[in-house]
C-alpha positions in Angstrom: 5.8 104.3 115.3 9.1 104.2 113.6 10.0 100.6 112.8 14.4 100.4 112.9 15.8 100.4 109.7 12.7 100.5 107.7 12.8 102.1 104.4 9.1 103.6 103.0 8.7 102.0 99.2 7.1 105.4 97.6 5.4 105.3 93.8 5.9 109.3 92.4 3.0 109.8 89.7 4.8 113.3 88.2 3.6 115.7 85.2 5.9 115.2 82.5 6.4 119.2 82.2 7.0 120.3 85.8 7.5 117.4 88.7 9.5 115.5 86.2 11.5 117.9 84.9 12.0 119.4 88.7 13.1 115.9 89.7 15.5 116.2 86.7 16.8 119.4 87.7 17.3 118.2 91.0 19.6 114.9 90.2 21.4 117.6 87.3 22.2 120.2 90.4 23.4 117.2 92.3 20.7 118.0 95.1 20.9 115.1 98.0 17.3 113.5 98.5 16.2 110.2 99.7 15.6 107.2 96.8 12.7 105.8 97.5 10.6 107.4 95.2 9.5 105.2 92.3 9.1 107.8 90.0 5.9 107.5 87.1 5.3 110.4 84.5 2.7 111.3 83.1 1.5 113.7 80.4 -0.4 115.4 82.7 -1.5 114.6 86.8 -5.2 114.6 85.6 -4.5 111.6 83.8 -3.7 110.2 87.0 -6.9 108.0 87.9 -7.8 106.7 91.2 -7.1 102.9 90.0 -3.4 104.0 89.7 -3.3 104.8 93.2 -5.2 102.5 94.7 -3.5 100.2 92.5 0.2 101.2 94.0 -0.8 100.6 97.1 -2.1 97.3 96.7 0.3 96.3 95.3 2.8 97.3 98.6 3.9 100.7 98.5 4.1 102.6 101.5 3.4 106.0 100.1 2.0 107.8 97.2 3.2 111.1 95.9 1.6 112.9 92.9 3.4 116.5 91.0 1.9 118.1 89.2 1.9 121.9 87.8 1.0 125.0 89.5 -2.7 126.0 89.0 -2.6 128.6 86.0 0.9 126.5 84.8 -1.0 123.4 83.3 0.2 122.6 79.4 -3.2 121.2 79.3 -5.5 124.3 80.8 -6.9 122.9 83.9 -5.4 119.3 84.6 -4.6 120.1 87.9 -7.6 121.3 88.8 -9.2 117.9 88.5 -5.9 116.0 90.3 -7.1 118.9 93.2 -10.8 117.0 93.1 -9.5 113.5 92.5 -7.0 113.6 95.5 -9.7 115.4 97.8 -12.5 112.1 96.8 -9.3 109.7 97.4 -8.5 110.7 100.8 -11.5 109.9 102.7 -11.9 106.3 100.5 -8.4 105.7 102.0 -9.6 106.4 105.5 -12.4 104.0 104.6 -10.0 101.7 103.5 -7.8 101.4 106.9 -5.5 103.5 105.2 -4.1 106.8 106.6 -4.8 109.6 104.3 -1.2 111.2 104.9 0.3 108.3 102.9 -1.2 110.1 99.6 0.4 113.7 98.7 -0.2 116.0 96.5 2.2 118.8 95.8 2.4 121.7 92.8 6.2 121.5 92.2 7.1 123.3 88.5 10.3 122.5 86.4 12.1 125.3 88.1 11.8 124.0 91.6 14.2 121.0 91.8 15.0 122.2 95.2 11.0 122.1 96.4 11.0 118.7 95.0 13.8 117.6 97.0 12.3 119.2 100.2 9.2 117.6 99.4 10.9 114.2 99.5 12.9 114.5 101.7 9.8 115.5 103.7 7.5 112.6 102.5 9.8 110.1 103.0 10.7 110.8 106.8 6.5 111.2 107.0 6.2 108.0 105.6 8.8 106.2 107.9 7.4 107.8 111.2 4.4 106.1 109.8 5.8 102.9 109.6 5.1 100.0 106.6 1.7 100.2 105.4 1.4 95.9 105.6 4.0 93.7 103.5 5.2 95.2 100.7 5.1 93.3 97.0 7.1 96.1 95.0 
């Protein structure tokens, strides 16, 4: 369902601590990934609520990608834990909603890994365009 030259409009909601600081590691080491992440940080992925997602795609983007710390990594004890059960309740609402639940992603990607987080976008973003635009876009 690839649509031409269509490029996926993806909001990033990153922990601070590790998905941020991977993405930063990744632009430092010069790693070659795709830009069309619209990166958000957070303190933490748990304070990620469901409004902010559903909220991003409303408001036109194609793809949502949440980073957050490995489980037993979390600055804040179990965080992740509750993304893990917030993005498991999200993805049959989506379904509900007409809207496929492989445009939401959640990946565990620590400060370290700036080369997971650039296979992860790269990943995402090829995902997203096979895909093809979720409706018209407002971002």
């Amino acid at each position: 369902m690839s649509t031409g030259n269509f490029e996926p409009k993806i909001v990033g909601f990153f922990c601070k601590w590790c998905t941020s600081a991977a993405a930063d590691l990744a632009g430092t080491s010069r790693k070659k990934y795709p830009a069309n992440i619209i990166p958000i940080r957070f303190f933490c992925s748990s304070r990620l609520d469901a409004q902010h997602i559903l909220h991003a795609f409303n408001s036109g983007a194609d793809g949502v990608l949440i980073g957050g710390c490995h489980f037993g990594d979390c600055h804040y004890q179990n965080g992740n834990h509750k993304t893990a059960r917030r993005v498991a309740f999200l993805h049959p609402l989506l379904k509900e909603m007409g809207i496929d639940q492989r445009r939401l992603r959640l990946e565990w990607i620590s400060a370290a890994e700036g080369e997971k987080y650039t296979k992860v976008v790269r990943e995402f973003t090829e995902e997203i365009k096979n895909l093809g635009p979720l409706r018209g876009n407002k971002l």
